[in-house]
Structure formats: structure tokens, C-alpha cells
C-alpha positions as CSV (number, residue, x, y, z in Angstrom):
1,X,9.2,-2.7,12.7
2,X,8.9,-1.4,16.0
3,X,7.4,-4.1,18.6
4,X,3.7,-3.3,19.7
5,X,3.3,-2.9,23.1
6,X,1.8,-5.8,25.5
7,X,-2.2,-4.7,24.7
8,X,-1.8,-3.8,21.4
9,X,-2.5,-6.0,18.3
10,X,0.8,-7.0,16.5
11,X,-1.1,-5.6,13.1
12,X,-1.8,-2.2,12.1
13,X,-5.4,-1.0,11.8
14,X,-7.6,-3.7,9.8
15,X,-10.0,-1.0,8.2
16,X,-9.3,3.1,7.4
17,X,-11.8,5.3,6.5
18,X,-10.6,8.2,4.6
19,X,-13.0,11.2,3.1
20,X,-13.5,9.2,0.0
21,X,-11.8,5.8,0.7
22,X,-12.1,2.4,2.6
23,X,-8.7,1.0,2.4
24,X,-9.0,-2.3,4.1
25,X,-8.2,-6.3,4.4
26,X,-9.4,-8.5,1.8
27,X,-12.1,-10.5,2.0
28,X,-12.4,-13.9,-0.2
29,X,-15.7,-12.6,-1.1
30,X,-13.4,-9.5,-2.7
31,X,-11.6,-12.1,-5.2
32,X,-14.3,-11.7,-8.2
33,X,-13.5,-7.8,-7.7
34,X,-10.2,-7.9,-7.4
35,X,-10.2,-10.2,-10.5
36,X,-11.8,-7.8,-12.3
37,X,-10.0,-4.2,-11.7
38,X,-6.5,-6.5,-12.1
39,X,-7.6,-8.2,-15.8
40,X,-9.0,-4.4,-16.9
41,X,-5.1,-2.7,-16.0
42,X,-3.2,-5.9,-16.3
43,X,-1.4,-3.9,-19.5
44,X,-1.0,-0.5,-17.4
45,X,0.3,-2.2,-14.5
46,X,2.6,-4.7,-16.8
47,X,5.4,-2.0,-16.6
48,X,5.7,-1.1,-12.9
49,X,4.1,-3.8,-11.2
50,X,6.3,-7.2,-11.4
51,X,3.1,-9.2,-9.4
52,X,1.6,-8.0,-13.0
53,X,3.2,-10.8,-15.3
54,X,1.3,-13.7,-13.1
55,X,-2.2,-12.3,-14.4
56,X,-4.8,-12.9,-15.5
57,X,-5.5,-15.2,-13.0
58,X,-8.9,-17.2,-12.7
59,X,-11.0,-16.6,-9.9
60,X,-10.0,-19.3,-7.6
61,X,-6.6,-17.6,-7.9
62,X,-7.4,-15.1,-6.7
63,X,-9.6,-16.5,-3.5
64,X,-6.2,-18.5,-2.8
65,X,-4.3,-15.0,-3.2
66,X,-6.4,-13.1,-0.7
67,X,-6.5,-15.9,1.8
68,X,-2.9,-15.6,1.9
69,X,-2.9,-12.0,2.2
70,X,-5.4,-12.5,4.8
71,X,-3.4,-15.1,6.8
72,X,0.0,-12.5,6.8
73,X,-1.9,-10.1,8.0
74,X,-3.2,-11.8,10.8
75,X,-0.2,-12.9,11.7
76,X,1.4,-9.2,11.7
77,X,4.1,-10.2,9.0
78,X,3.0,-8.0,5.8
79,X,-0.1,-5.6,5.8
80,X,-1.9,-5.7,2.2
81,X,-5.1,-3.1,1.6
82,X,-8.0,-3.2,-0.9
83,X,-8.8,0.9,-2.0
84,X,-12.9,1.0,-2.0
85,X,-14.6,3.6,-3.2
86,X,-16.9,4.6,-0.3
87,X,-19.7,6.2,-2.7
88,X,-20.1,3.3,-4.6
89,X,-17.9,0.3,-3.0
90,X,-16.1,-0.5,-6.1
91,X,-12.3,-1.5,-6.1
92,X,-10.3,0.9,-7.2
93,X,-7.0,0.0,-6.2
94,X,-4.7,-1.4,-3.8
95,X,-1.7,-0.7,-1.3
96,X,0.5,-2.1,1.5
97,X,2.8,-1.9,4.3
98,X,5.7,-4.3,3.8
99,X,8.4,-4.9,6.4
100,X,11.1,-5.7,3.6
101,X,13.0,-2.7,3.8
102,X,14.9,-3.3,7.1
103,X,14.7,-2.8,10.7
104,X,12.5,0.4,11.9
105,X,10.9,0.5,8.6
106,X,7.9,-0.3,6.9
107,X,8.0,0.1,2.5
108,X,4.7,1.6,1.1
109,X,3.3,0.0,-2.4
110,X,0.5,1.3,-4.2
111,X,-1.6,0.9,-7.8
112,X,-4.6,2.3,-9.2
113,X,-7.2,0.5,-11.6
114,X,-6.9,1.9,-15.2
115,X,-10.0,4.1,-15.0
116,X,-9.8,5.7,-12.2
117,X,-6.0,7.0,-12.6
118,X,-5.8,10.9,-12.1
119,X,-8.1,11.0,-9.0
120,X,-5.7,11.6,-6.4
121,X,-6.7,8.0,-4.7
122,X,-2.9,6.9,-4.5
123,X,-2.1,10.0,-2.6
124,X,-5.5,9.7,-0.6
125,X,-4.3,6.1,0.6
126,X,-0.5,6.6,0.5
127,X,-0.9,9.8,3.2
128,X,-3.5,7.5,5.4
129,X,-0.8,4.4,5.3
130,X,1.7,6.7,6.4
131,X,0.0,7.8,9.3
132,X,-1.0,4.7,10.4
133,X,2.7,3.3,10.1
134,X,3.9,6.4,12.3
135,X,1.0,6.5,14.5
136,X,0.0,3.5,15.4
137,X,3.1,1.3,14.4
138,X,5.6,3.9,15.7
139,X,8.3,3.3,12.5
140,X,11.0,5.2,12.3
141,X,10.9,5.9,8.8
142,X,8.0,4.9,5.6
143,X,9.8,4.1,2.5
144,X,8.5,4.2,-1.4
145,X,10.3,2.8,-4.2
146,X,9.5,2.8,-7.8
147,X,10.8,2.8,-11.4
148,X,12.3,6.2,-12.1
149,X,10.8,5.9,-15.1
150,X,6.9,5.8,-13.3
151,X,6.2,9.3,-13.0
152,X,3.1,9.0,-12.1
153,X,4.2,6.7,-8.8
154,X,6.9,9.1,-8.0
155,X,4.9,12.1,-7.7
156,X,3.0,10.5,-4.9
157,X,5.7,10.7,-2.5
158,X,7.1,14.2,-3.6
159,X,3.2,15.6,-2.8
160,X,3.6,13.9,0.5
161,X,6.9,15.6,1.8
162,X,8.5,12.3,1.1
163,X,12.9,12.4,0.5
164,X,14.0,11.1,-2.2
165,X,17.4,9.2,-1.3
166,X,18.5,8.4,-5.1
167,X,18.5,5.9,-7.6
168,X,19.9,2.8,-7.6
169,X,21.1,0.8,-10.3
170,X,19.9,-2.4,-11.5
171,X,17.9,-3.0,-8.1
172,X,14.3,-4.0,-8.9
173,X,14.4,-8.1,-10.0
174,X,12.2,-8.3,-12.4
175,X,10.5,-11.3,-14.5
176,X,12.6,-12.6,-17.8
177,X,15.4,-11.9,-15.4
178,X,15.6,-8.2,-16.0
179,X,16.2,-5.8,-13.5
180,X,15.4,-2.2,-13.1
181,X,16.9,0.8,-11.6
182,X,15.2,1.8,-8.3
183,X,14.3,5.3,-7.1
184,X,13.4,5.4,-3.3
185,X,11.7,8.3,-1.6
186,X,11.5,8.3,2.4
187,X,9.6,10.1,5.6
188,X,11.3,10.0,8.7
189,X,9.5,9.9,12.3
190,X,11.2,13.1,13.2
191,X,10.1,14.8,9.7
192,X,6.4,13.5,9.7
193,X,4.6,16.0,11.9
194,X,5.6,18.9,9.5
195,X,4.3,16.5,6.6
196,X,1.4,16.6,4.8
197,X,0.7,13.3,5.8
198,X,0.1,14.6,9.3
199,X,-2.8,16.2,8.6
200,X,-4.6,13.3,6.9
201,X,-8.0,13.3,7.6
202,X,-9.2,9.3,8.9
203,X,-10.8,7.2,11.2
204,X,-8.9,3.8,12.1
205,X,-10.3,0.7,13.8
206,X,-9.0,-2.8,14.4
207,X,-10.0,-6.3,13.8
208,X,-13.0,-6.1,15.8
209,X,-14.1,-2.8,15.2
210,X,-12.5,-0.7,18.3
211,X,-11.4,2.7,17.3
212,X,-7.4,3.5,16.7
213,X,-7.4,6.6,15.6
């Protein structure tokens, strides 16, 4: 990741408003939500998601869960997103901005609760996430990586004028000691402004509220 400058927050934007989203930190008062939109897909998400084969987890779980996510996003080290409907405020997903795939990079993860899959919300969030890596992060490149076999995952990044940079073997640990091939799409800084991701309506805003974007 690319250092912030001397008056900017070491963390990207705490809360992005997109035409139909809020994607922002959790909240402990999130958990009983979040426990809920996780138990209803645990069996969609079993096969893409490894975080998947730790659930269900009990409600107190998850408070401990979000207070972590919470304190490592505070501390600018990984950047994870609740998906809220605005309309209604439900959960209806989640996503993040990791800094685990090297220097100058930040790797994008998304999933969608069972019910509300074929909405576009991935690619509503994933586009948003990209701009604010580029944006307000200045990365040099956003990566994606999923199972080859998630078609569904992998289309996200081909809407979003995402490269894919091939499959590797046997990559993705998984539980039971498997592993899975991965398939990795990327956007470069030079390549993002003739991106669809470019365009993304939003409004951004930090911890307390001041306007990013």
C-alpha cells in the first residue's frame, strides 16, 4: 500500500454511499445481523468462502469477530465492509480491501447473502472499493482472486475492466488441507481511468464524517 500523506488518515474511507448501497465498518451492534445473513448462506458460501467452515457461530462470536475487524481497521492494517441496503438497511453482503497481495496493492474480496444473489450488489461494491483504493489510497494496482470454478465471483471483475492474469495451481489453502487452484483478475492505476470503475457513482467520508470523495 502506498503511504498516506502527513494529514490524511492511514485508513481508507470509513462509510461509502453508493446509489443503492452503504458499504461501511462494522459495528458490534451489526453482530446479530451479520449472524444472521452468514447462518442463511453458510451452505452457498461453503464452497468459495474458506472463512465459511468456522460458521455458524453464536452471537458473541460474532461481536468478538467485528471488534477485531473494527480494531484493524483503525489501525490501517486490513479494511473489512458491511454491504447495507440503503432502502431498507438490511445486510446484504460484505467486502474488503486486504493488503496481502504485496507491495502497491490492495486484494478485493466480496460475498453476497443467499437471497439477494443476482442483484448486481457485488459489482455495485466491488466498482466503489476500487475507486476508493485508487483514489483515495493511490494503489498501484486492485487485485481479485477466486475459484475458477466461481463463475458467478469471476464475472464481477470481467464487468469491471478487470485483467485476468491466469490461474494458478493448487494456490487457495483451504480447510481439511485442500487447496484450490486460483484465478486472479487485476486493474492497474494506469488502466483505471478508462475503467468502468471510474465512473462509479459515490459519496465517501471518513471516521468522523468529513467528506473524501
Amino acid at each position: 500500500m502506498v503511504p498516506p500523506g502527513p494529514d490524511r488518515d492511514p485508513s481508507p474511507a470509513y462509510r461509502v454511499e453508493t446509489e443503492r448501497l452503504t458499504l461501511r465498518c462494522y459495528q458490534p451492534e451489526d453482530a446479530e445481523r451479520l449472524h444472521s445473513a452468514v447462518a442463511q448462506s453458510r451452505e452457498h458460501l461453503l464452497p468459495w468462502m474458506p472463512w465459511a467452515a468456522d460458521e455458524p457461530q453464536d452471537i458473541s462470536q460474532k461481536v468478538q469477530l467485528i471488534r477485531g475487524f473494527r480494531g484493524r481497521f483503525d489501525l490501517g492494517e486490513d479494511f473489512v465492509y458491511g454491504l447495507f441496503e440503503r432502502s431498507s438497511e438490511e445486510l446484504v453482503g460484505g467486502c474488503g480491501l486486504h493488503p496481502r497481495c504485496g507491495p502497491g496493492g490492495l486484494e478485493m474480496g466480496y460475498w453476497v447473502r443467499v437471497d439477494r444473489i443476482g442483484e448486481g450488489f457485488a459489482t455495485e461494491a466491488a466498482a466503489a472499493m476500487t475507486r476508493v483504493a485508487i483514489e483515495l489510497e493511490r494503489v498501484e494496482f486492485v487485485e481479485i482472486s477466486c475459484d475458477p470454478a466461481n463463475e458467478r465471483s469471476a464475472a464481477v471483475p470481467r464487468k469491471l475492466g478487470f485483467t485476468s492474469e491466469g490461474v494458478l495451481r493448487a494456490r487457495l489453502p483451504w480447510p481439511g488441507g485442500v487447496r484450490k487452484d486460483k484465478q486472479t483478475w487485476s486493474l492497474l492505476a494506469e488502466d483505471y481511468a478508462a475503467s468502468p470503475c471510474a465512473s462509479a457513482v459515490l459519496d465517501a467520508f471518513d471516521v468522523i464524517g468529513g467528506r473524501l470523495i
